[in-house]
SERO-4910 file (N, C-alpha, C, O; in steps of 0.05 Angstrom, whole numbers):
BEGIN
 pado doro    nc1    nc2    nc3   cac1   cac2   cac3    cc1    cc2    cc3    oc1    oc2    oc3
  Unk    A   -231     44    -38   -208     52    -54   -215     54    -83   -229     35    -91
  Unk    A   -209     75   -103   -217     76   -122   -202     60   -134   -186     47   -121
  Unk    A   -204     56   -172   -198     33   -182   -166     50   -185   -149     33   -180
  Unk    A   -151     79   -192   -128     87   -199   -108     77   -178    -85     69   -184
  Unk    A   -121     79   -146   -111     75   -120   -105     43   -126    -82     33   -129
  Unk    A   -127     34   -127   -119     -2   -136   -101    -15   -152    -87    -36   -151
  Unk    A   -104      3   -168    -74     -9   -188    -51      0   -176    -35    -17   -170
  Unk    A    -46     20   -173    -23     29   -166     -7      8   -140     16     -1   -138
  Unk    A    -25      6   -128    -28    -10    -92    -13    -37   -107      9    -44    -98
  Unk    A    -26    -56   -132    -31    -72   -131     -3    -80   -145     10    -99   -138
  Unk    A      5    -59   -167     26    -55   -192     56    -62   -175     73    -79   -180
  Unk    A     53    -36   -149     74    -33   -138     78    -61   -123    100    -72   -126
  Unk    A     59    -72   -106     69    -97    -99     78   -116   -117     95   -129   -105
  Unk    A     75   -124   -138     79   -137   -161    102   -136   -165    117   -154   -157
  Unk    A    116   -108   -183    135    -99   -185    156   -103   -162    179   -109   -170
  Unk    A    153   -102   -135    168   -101   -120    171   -131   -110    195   -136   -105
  Unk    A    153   -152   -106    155   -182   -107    169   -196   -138    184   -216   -137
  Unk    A    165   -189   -154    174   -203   -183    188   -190   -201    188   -198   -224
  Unk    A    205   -161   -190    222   -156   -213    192   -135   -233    168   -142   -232
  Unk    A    204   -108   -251    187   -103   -262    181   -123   -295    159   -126   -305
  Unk    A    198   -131   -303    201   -142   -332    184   -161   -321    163   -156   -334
  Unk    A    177   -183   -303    168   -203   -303    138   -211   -295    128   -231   -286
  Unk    A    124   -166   -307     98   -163   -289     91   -151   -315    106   -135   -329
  Unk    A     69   -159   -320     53   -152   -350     35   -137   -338     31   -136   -314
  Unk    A     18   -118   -363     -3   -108   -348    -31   -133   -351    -54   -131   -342
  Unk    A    -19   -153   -365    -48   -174   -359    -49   -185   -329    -71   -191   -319
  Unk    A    -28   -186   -318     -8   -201   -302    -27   -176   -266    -32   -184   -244
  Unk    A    -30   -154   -275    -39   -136   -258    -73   -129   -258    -85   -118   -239
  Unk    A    -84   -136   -280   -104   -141   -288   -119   -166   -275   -140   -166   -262
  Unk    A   -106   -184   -280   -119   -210   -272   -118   -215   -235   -134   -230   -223
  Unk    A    -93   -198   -220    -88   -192   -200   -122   -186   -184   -136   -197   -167
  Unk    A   -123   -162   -203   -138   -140   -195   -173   -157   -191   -188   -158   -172
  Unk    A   -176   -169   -219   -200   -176   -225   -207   -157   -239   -230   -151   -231
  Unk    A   -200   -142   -257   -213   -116   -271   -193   -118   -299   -169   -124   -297
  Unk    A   -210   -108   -330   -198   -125   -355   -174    -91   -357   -174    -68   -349
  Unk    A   -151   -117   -378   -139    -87   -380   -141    -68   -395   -123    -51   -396
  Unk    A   -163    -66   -412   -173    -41   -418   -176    -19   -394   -180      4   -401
  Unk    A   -174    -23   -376   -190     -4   -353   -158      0   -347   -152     24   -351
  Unk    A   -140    -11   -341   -108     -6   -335   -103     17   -351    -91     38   -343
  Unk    A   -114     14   -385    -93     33   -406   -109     56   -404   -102     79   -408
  Unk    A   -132     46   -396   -157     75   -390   -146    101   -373   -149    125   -378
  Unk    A   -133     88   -348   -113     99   -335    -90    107   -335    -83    126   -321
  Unk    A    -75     96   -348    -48    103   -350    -36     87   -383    -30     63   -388
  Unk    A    -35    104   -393    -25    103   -427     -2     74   -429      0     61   -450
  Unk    A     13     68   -405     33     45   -419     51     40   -395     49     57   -378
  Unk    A     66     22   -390     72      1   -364     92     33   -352     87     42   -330
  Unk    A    115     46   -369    121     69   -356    107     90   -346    116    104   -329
  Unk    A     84     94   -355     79    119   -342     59    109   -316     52    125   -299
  Unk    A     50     75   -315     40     70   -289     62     74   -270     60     86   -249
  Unk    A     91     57   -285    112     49   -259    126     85   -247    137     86   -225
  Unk    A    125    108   -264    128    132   -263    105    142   -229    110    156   -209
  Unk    A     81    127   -235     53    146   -214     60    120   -193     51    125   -170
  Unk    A     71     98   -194     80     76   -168     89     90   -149     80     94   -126
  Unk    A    124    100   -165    140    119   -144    121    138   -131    117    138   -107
  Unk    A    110    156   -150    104    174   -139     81    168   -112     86    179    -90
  Unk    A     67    157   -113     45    142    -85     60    127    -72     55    125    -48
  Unk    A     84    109    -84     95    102    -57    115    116    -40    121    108    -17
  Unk    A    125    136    -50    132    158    -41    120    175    -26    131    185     -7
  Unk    A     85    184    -36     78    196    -12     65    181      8     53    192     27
  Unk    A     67    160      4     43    119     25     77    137     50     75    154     67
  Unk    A    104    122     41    129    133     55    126    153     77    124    151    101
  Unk    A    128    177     59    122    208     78    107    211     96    115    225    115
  Unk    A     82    199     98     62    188    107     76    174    138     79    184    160
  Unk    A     81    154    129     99    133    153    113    144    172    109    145    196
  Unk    A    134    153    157    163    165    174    150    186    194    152    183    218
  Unk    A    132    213    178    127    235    198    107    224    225    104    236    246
  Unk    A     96    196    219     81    182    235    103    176    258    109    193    274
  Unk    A    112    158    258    134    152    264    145    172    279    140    174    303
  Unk    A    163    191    266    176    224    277    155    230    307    161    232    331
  Unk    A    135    230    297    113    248    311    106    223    348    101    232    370
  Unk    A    108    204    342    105    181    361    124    170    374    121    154    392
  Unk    A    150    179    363    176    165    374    181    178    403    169    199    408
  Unk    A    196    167    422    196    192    447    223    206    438    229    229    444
  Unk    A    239    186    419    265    212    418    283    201    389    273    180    381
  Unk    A    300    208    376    305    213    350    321    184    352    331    172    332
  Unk    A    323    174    377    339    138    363    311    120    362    307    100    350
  Unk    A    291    138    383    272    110    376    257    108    351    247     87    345
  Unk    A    254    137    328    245    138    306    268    121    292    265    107    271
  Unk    A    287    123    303    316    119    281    307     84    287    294     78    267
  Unk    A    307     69    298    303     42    311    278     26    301    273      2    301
  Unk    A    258     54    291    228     37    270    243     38    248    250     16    240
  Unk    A    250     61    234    260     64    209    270     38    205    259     27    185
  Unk    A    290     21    218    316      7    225    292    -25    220    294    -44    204
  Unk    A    274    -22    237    254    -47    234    244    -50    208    250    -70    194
  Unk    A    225    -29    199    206    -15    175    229    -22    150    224    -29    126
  Unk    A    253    -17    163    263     -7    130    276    -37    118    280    -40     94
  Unk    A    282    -66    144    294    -88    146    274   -106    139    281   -129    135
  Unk    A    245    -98    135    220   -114    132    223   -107    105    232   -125     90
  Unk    A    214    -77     91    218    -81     73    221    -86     42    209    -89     21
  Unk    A    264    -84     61    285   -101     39    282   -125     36    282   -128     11
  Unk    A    278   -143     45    268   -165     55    244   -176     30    244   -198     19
  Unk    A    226   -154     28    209   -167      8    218   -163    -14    207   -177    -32
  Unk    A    239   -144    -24    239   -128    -40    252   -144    -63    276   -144    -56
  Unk    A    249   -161    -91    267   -170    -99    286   -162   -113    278   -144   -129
  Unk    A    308   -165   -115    336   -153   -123    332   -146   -152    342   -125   -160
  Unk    A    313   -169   -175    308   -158   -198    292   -137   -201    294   -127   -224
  Unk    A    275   -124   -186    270    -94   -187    287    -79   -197    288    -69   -220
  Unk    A    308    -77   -174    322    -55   -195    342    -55   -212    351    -36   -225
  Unk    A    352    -85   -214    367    -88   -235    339    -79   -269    339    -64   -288
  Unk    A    327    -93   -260    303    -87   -281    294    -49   -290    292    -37   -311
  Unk    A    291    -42   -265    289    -18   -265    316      4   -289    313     19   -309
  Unk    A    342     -8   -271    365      3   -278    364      7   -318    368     25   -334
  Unk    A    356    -25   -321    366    -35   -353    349    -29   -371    358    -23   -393
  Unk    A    320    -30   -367    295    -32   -385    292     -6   -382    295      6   -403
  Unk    A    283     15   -354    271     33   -349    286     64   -338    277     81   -323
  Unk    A    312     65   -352    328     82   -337    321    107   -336    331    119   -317
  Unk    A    304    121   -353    306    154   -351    289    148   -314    290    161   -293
  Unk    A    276    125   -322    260    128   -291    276    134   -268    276    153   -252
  Unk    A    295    106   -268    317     98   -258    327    127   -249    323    131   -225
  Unk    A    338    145   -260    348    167   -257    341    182   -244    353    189   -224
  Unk    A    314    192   -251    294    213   -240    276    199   -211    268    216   -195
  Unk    A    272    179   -206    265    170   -182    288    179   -170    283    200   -158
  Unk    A    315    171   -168    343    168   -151    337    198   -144    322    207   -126
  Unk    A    348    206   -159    344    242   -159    328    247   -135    338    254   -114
  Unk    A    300    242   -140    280    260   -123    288    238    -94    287    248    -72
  Unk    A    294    212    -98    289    195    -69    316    207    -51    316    215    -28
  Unk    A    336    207    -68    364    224    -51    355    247    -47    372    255    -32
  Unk    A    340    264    -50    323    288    -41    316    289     -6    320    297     17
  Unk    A    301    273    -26    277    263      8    300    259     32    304    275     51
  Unk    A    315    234     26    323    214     40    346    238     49    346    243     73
  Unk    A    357    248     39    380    277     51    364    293     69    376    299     90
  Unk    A    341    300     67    320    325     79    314    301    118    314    307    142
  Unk    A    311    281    107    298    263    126    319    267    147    317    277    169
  Unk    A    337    257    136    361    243    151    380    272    159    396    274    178
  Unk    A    377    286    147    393    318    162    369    327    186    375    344    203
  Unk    A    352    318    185    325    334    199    327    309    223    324    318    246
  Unk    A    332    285    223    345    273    242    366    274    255    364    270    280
  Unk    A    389    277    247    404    288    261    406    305    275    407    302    299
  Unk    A    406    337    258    397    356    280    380    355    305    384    367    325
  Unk    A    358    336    300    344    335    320    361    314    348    360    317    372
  Unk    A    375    297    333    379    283    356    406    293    370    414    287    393
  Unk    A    422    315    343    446    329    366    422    354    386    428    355    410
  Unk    A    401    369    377    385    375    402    385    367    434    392    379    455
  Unk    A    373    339    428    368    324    443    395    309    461    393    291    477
  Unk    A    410    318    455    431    304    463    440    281    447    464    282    450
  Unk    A    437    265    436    444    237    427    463    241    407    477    222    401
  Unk    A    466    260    398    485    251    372    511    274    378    499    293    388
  Unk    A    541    281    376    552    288    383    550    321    364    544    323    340
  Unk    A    559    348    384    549    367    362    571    373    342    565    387    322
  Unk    A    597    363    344    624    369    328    619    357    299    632    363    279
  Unk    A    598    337    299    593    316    269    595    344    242    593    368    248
  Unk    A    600    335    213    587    353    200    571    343    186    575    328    166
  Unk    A    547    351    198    512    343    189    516    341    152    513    317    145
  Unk    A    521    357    131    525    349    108    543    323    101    533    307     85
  Unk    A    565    318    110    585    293    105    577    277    119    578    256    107
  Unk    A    567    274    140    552    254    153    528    233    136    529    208    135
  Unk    A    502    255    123    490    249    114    493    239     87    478    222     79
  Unk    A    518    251     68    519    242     50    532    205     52    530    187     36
  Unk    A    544    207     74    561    180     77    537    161     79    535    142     64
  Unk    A    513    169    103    489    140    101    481    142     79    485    120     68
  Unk    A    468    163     60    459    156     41    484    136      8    476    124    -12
  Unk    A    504    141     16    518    131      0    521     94     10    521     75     -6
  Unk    A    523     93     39    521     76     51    496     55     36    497     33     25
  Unk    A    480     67     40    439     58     30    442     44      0    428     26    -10
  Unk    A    464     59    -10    463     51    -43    477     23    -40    470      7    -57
  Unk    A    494     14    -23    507    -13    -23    481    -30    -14    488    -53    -13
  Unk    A    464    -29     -9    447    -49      4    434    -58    -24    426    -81    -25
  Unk    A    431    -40    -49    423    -60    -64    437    -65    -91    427    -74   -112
  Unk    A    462    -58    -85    485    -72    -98    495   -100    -98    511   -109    -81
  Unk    A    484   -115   -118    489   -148   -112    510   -154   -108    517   -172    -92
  Unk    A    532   -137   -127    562   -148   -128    578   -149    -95    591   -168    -87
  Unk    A    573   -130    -83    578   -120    -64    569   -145    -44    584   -164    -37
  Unk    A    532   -139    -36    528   -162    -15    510   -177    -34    488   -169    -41
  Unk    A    520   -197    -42    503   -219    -55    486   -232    -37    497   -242    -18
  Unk    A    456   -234    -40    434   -233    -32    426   -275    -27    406   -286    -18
  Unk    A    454   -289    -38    457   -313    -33    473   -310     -7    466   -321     14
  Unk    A    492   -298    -10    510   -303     22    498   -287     41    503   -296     63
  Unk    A    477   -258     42    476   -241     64    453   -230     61    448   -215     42
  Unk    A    435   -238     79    408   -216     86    407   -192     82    426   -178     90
  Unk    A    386   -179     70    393   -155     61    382   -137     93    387   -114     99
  Unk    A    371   -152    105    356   -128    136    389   -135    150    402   -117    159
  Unk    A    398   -162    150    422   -165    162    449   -138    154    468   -136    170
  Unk    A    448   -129    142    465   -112    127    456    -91    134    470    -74    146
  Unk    A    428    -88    128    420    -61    135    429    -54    163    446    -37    166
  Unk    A    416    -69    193    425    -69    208    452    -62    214    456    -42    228
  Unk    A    467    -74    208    494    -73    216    512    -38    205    529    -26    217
  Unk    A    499    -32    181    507     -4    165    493      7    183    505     29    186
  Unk    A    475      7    198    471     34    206    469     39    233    471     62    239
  Unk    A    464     16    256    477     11    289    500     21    291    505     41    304
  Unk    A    521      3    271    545     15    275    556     38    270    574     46    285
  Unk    A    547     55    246    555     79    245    539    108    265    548    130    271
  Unk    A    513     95    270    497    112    292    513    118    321    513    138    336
  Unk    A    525     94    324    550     81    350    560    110    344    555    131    356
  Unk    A    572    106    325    606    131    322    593    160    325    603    176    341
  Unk    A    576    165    315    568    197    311    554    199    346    545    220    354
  Unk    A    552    175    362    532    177    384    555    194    407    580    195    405
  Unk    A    541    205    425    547    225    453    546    193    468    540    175    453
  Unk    A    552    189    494    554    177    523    524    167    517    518    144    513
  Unk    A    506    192    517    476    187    518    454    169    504    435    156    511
  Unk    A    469    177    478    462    163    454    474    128    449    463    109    439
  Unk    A    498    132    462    506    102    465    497     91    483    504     67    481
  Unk    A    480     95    505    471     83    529    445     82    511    434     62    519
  Unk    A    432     90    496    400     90    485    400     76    471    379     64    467
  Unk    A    427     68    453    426     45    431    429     22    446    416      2    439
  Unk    A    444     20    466    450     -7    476    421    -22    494    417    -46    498
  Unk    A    401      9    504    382     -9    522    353    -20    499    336    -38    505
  Unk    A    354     -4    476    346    -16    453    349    -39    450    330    -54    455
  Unk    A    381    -50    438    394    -77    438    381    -99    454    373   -121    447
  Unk    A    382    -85    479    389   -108    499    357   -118    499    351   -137    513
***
């Protein structure tokens, strides 16, 4: 792995275990074992590393899912890794990330959302369709209001006010937002596939 790959690898776990404010670049440096001259060598200042994070963990992501897509036998059992993958994790993810993100770092804040509601719309319409194909999902849904509802759904999971991260697991939540609403949009077929999942 080269040394740009390494930081990035190393930054993003950091960032995503400790909140970004509370991750220096000595702090990633000393991580690394490599001085931080060689950090600024690479990337001019803590935004434009946390700017090239998204972007590699974004395509590390793309990576995953089409893995996933390509291995699943049918669009609930991709939907059911996602459901595992995505509950592991929230789970690590600490909640001062993006409060941090939000307050210190917002043009980022902005422009990540932007491109991740991108993706995450393209993903999740390209799932559906596939699984009203397949039978599982009912064909009367409308694939745009549908999708905008999970992804609006997605934004409560890291809303503290909402589920405070003292009273409620954040995979617990996740779970439950999206079994249950998969339930409603499901055919006969699709509800017999979630339940032998379950069981």
């Amino acid at each position: 792995m080269d040394v740009r790959k390494r930081i990035l690898t190393e930054a993003t776990n950091l960032f995503f275990q400790y909140g970004i404010r509370n991750i220096t670049m000595d702090d990633i440096a000393e991580k690394l074992g490599i001085s931080k001259r060689t950090i600024y060598e690479t990337f001019k200042d803590k935004n434009e590393l946390l700017i090239n994070c998204f972007e590699e963990y974004s395509k590390e992501r793309y990576k995953v899912n089409e893995e996933i897509i390509k291995n699943s036998q049918n669009v609930l059992a991709a939907i059911c890794s996602f459901i595992q993958s995505g509950a592991v994790a929230i789970n690590l993810l600490n909640p001062a990330f993006f409060s941090d993100l939000k307050k210190y770092h917002n043009e980022i804040w902005v422009m990540a959302s932007k491109q991740q509601n991108e993706k995450n719309y393209n993903l999740a319409y390209r799932l559906l369709r596939k699984g009203i194909n397949e039978g599982i999902f009912r064909k009367d849904i409308n694939l745009d209001i549908v999708v905008k509802i999970i992804l609006e759904q997605m934004k409560l999971l890291v809303d503290n006010e909402v589920f405070s991260t003292d009273k409620y697991s954040r995979s617990e939540v996740f779970k439950n937002m999206v079994i249950n609403f998969i339930r409603g949009i499901a055919t006969n077929k699709g509800i017999e596939l979630i339940d032998s999942f379950e069981s």
